[in-house]
N, C-alpha and C positions, 0 to 999 in steps of 0.2 A: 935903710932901704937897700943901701950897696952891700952890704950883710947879709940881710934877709936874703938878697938874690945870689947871692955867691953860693951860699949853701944849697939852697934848692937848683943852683947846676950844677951842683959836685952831686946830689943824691940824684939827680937827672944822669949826671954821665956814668954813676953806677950800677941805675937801672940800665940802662944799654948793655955797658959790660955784662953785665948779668946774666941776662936777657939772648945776649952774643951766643955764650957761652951755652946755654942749655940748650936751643936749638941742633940737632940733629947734622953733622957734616952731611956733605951731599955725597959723600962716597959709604955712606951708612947703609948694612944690609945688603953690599957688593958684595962680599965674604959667600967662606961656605957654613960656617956659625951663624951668620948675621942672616944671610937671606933663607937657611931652613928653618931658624925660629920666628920668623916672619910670616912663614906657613903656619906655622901651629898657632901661633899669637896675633899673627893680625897685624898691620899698620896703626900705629897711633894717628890719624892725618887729624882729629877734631884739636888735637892737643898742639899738631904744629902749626896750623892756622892761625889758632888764638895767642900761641908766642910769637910767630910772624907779625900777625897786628898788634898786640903790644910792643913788641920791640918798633915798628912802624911810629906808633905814638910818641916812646920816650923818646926816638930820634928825634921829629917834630919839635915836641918839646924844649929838647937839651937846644936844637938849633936856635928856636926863639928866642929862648933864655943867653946862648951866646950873643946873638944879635944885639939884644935889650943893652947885654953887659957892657956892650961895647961901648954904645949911647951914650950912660949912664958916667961912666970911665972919661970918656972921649969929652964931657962936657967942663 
């Protein structure tokens, strides 16, 4: 069981990382590259909603599953 749950929070804290990382910096399309091809192309906003709420989730997740571990550990 202590197994089983260790790995499902290492794959939990790599969705995060992941997850982190693809999300768009908040300084993204300041430029004069970034925000004239943003005219022509448009905002992705459906795409970073739904990595915001995923990364939302695996956070959740990864914290329960720390919590549980601790439990588990701690007994």
């Amino acid at each position: 069981m202590e197994l089983a749950l260790k790995i499902i929070h290492v794959v939990l804290a790599a969705g995060v990382i992941i997850n982190v990382l693809l999300q768009p910096g908040r300084s993204a399309g300041m430029g004069a590259i970034g925000g004239g091809a943003q005219t022509f192309f448009g905002k992705r906003k459906g795409l970073e909603e739904k990595l915001a709420r995923i990364t939302t989730a695996f956070a959740v997740l990864f914290m329960l599953s720390s919590v549980l571990l601790a439990f588990i550990i701690a007994r």
